[in-house]
BALOBA-1460 file (C-alpha; in Angstrom, 3 decimals):
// residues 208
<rec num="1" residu="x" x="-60.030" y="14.824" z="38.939"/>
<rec num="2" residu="x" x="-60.412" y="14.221" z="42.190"/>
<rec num="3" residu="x" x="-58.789" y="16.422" z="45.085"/>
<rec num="4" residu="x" x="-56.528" y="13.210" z="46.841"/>
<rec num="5" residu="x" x="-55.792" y="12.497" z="43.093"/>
<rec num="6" residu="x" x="-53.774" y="15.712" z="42.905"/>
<rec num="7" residu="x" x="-52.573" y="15.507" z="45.971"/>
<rec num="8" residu="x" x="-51.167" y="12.248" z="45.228"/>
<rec num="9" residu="x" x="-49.887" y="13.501" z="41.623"/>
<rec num="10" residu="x" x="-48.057" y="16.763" z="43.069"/>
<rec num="11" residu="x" x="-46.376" y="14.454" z="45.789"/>
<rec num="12" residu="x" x="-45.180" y="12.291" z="43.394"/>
<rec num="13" residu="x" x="-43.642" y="15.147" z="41.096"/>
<rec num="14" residu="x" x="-41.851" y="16.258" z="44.655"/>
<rec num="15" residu="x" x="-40.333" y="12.903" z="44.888"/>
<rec num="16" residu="x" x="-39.511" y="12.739" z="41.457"/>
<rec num="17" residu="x" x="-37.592" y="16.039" z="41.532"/>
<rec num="18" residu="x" x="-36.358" y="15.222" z="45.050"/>
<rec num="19" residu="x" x="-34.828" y="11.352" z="44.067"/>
<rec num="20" residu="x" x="-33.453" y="13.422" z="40.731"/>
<rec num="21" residu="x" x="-31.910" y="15.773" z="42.457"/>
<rec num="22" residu="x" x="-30.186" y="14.156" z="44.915"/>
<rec num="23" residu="x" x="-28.989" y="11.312" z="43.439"/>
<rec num="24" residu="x" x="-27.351" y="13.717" z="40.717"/>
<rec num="25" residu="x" x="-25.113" y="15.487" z="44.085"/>
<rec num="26" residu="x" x="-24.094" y="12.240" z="45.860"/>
<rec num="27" residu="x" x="-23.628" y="10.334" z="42.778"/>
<rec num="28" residu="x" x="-20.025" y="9.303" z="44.037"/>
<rec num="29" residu="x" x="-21.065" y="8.134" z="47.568"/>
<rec num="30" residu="x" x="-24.589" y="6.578" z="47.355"/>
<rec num="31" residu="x" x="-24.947" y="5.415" z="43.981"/>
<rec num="32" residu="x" x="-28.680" y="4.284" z="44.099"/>
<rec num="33" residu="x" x="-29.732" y="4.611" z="47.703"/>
<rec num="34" residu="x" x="-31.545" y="7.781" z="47.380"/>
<rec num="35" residu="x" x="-33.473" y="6.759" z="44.218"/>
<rec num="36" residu="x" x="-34.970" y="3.428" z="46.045"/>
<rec num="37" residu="x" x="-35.719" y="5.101" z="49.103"/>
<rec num="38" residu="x" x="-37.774" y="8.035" z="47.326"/>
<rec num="39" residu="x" x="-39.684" y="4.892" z="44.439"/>
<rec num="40" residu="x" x="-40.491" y="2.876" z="47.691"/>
<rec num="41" residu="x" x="-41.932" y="5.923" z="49.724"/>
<rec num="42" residu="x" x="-44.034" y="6.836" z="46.835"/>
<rec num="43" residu="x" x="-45.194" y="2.986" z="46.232"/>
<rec num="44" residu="x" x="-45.652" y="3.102" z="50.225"/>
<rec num="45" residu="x" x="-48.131" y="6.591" z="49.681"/>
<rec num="46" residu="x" x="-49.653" y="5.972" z="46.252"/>
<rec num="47" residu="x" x="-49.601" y="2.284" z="45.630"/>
<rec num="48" residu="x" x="-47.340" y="0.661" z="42.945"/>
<rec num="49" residu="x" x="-48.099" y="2.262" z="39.738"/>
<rec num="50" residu="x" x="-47.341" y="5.452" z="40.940"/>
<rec num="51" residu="x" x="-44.463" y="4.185" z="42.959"/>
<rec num="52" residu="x" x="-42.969" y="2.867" z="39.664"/>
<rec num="53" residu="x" x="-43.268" y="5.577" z="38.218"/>
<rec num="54" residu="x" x="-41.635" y="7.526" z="40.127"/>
<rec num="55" residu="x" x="-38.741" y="5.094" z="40.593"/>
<rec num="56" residu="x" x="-38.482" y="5.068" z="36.730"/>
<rec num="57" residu="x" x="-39.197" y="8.986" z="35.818"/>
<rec num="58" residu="x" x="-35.998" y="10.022" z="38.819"/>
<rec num="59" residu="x" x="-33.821" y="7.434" z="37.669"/>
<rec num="60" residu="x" x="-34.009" y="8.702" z="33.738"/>
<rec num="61" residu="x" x="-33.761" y="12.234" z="34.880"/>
<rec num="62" residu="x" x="-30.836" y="11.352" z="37.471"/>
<rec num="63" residu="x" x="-28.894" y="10.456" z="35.019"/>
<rec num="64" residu="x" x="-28.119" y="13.688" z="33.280"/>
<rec num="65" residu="x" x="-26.572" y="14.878" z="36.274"/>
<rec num="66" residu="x" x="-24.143" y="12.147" z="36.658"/>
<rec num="67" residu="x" x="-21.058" y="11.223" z="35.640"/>
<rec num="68" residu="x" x="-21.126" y="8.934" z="32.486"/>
<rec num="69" residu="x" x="-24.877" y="10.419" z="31.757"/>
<rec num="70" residu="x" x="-27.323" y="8.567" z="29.688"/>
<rec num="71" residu="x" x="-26.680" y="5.433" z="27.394"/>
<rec num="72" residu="x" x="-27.866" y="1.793" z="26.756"/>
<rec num="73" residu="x" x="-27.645" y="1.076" z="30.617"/>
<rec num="74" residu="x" x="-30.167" y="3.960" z="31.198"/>
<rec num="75" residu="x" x="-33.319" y="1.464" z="30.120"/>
<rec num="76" residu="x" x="-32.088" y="-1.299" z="32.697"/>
<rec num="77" residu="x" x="-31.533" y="1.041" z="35.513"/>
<rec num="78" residu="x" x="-35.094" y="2.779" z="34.718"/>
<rec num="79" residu="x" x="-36.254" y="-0.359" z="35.025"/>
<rec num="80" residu="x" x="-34.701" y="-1.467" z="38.102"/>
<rec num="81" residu="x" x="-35.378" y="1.859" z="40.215"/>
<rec num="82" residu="x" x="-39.584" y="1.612" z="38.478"/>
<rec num="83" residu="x" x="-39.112" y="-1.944" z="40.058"/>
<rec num="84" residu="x" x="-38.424" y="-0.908" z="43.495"/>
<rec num="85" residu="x" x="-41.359" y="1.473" z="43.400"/>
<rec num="86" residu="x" x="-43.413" y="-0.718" z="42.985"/>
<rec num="87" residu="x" x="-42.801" y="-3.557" z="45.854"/>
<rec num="88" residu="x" x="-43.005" y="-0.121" z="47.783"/>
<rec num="89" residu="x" x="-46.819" y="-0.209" z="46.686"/>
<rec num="90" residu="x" x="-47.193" y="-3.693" z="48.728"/>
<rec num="91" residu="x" x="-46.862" y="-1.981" z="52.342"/>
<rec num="92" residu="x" x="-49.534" y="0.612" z="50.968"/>
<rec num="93" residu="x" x="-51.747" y="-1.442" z="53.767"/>
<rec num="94" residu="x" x="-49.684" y="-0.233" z="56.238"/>
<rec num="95" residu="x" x="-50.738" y="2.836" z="58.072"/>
<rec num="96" residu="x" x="-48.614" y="4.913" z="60.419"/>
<rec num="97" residu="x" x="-49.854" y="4.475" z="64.501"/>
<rec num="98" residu="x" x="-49.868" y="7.599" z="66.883"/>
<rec num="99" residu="x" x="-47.323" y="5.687" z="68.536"/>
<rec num="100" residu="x" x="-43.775" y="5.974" z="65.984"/>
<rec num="101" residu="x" x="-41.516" y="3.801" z="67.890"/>
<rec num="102" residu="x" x="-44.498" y="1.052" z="67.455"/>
<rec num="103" residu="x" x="-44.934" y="1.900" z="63.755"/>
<rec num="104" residu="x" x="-41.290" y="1.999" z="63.132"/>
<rec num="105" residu="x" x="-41.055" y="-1.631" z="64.727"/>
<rec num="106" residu="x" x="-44.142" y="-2.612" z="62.816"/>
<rec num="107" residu="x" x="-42.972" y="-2.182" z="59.512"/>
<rec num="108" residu="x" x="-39.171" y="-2.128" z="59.002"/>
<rec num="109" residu="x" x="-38.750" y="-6.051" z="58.587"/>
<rec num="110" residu="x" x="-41.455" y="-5.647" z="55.095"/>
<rec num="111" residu="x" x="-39.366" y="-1.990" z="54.250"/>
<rec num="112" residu="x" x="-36.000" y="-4.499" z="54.993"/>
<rec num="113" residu="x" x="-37.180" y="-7.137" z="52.741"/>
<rec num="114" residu="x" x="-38.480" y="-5.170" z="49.936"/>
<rec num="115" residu="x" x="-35.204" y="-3.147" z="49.704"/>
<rec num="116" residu="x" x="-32.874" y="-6.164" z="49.747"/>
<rec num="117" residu="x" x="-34.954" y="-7.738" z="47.298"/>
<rec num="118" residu="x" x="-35.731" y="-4.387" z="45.188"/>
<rec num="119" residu="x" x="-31.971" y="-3.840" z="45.568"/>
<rec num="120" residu="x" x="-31.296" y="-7.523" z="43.920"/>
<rec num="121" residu="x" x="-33.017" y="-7.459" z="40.844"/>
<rec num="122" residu="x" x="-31.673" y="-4.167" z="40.470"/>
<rec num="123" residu="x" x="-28.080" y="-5.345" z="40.144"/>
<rec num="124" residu="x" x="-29.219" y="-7.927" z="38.039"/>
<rec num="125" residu="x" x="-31.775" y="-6.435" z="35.117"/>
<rec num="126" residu="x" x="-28.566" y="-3.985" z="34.816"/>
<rec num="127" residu="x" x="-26.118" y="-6.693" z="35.329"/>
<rec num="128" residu="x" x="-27.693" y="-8.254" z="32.289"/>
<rec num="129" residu="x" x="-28.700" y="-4.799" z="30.357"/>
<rec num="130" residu="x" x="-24.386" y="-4.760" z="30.112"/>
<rec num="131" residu="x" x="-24.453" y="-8.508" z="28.889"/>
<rec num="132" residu="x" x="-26.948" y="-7.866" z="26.099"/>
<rec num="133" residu="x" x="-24.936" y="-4.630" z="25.137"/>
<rec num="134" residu="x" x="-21.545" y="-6.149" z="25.510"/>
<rec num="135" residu="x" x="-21.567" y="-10.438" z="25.098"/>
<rec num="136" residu="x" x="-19.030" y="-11.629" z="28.048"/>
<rec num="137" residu="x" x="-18.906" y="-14.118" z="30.499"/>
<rec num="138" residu="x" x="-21.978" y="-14.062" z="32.472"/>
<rec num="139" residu="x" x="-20.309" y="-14.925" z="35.775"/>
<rec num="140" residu="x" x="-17.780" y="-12.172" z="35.258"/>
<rec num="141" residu="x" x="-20.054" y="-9.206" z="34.745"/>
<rec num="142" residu="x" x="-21.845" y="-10.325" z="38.739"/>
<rec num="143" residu="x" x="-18.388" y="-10.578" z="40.076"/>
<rec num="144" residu="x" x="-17.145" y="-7.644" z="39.210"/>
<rec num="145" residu="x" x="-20.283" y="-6.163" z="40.008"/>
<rec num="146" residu="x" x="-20.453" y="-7.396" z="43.440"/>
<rec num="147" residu="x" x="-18.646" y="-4.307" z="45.130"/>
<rec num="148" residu="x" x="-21.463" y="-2.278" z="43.333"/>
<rec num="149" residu="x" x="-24.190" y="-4.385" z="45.066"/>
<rec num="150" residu="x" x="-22.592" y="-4.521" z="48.206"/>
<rec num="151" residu="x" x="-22.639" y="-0.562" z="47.968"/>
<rec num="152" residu="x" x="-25.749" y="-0.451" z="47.026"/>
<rec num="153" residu="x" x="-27.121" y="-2.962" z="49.056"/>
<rec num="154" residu="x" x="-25.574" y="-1.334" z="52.564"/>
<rec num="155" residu="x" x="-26.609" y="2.792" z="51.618"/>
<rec num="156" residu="x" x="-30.318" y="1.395" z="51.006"/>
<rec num="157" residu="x" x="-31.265" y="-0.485" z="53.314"/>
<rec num="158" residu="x" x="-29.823" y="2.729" z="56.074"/>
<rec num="159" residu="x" x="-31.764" y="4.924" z="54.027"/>
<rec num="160" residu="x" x="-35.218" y="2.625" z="54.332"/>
<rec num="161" residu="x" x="-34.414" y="3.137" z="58.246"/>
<rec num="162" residu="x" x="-35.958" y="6.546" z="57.833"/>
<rec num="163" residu="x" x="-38.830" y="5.412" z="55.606"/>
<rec num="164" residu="x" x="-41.446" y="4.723" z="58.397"/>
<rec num="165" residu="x" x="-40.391" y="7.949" z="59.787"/>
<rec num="166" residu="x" x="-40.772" y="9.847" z="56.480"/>
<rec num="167" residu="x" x="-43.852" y="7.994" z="55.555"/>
<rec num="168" residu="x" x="-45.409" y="9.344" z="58.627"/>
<rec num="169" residu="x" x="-43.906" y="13.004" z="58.491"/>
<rec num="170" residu="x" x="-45.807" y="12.856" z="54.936"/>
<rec num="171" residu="x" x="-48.783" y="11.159" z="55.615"/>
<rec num="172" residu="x" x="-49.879" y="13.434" z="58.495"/>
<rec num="173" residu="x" x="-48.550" y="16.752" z="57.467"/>
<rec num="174" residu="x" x="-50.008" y="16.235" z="53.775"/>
<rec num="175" residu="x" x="-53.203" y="15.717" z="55.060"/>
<rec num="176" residu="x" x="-53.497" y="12.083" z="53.742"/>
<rec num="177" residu="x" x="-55.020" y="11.294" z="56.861"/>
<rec num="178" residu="x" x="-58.189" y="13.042" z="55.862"/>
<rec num="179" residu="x" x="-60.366" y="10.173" z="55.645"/>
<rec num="180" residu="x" x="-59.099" y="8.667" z="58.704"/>
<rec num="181" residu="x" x="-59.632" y="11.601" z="60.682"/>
<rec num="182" residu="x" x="-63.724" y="12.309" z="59.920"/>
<rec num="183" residu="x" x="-63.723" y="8.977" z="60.344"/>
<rec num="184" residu="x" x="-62.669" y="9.432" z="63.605"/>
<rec num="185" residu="x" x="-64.391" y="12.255" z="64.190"/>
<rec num="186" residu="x" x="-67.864" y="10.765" z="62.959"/>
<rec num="187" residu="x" x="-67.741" y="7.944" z="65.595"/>
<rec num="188" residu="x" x="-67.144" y="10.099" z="68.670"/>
<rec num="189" residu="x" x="-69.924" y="12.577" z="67.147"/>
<rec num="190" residu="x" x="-72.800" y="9.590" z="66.936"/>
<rec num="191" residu="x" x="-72.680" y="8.492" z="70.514"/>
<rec num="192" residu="x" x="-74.428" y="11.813" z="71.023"/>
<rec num="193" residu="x" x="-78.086" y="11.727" z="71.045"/>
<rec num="194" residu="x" x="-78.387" y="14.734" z="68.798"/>
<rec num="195" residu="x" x="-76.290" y="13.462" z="66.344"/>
<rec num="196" residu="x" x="-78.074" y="10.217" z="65.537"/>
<rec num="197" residu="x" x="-78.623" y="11.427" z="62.010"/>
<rec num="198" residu="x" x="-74.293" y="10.554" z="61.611"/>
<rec num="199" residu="x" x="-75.392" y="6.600" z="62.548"/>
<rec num="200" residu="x" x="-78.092" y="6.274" z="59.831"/>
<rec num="201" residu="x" x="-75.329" y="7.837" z="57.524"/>
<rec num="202" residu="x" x="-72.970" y="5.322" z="58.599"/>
<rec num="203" residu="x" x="-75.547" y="2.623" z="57.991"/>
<rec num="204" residu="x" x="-76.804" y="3.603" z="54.687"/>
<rec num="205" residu="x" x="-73.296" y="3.645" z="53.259"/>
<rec num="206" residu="x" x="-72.534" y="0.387" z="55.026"/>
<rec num="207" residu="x" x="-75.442" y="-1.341" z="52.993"/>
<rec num="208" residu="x" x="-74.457" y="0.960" z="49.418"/>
């Protein structure tokens, strides 16, 4: 296996545990913020089927340390959270710039969208989960699970505020930026002329 491979599997475990963890303490006042904002950063990193599974593996384990604990509406919510991890996956083709404030600006109307929408068809796949479990009136189980989504809807998107900075923080100080760096490093190197050997390099793998 690959080196980024682990990387990318041990950072995924940390977010995992992380999203787990901390959705169990601030079940009460957050509800499902934490878990989105931990599936989408891992979508964001690793691309969406890691980012749903990470959604989907803290959301089952969340729920042992919460009030009302595992049941039927476990499969919809695993669902839901896997869901969100993997929209994060569609801004994996946005990279962080050495300039934040510009990165931040670059990329929080996609992080906004995805959460509202992630955030949506959460409330519903677990707004019908209940229906399937419990036949009622339709309409009734999505109004009285509007306050829910309001909730929901308000603690995740300020949570996805701090994704481009988190996605950054990560991205750098996990050495992700490997490749970009001797890439970096290779161009200034070949303007030399006693490192012309790093152009025909280049140009071999160019035509490969």
């Amino acid at each position: 296996m690959e080196y980024p491979k682990i990387k990318g599997i041990t950072y995924g475990v940390r977010f995992y545990l992380w999203g787990s963890i901390i959705k169990g303490s601030d079940a009460g006042f957050t509800q499902c913020g934490t878990n989105h904002f931990f599936a989408i950063l891992a979508g964001w990193l690793f691309g969406k089927k890691r980012g749903f599974l990470t959604g989907a593996s803290a959301g089952f384990v969340s729920n042992f340390f919460v009030f009302g604990g595992q049941g039927p509406w476990s499969i919809f919510q695993v669902v839901g959270w896997g869901i969100a991890g993997f929209l994060g996956g569609i801004l994996k083709e946005i990279k962080p710039s050495k300039n934040y404030f510009i990165f931040w600006l670059r990329s929080i109307l996609p992080i906004l969208m995805i959460v509202v929408i992630g955030t949506l068809l959460f409330e519903m796949i677990v707004n019908l989960g209940w229906f399937f479990f419990m036949p009622t009136n339709i309409f009734a189980l999505f109004l009285f699970g509007l306050p829910f989504l309001l909730v929901h809807l308000v603690t995740n998107i300020l949570f996805s505020l701090l994704l481009p900075f988190a996605r950054k923080i990560i991205y750098e100080k996990g050495h992700f930026n490997e490749k970009e760096l001797c890439v970096d490093i290779i161009n200034k190197l070949g303007g030399s002329p006693y490192l012309g050997w790093f152009k025909r390099i280049k140009e071999r793998a160019a035509k490969q």
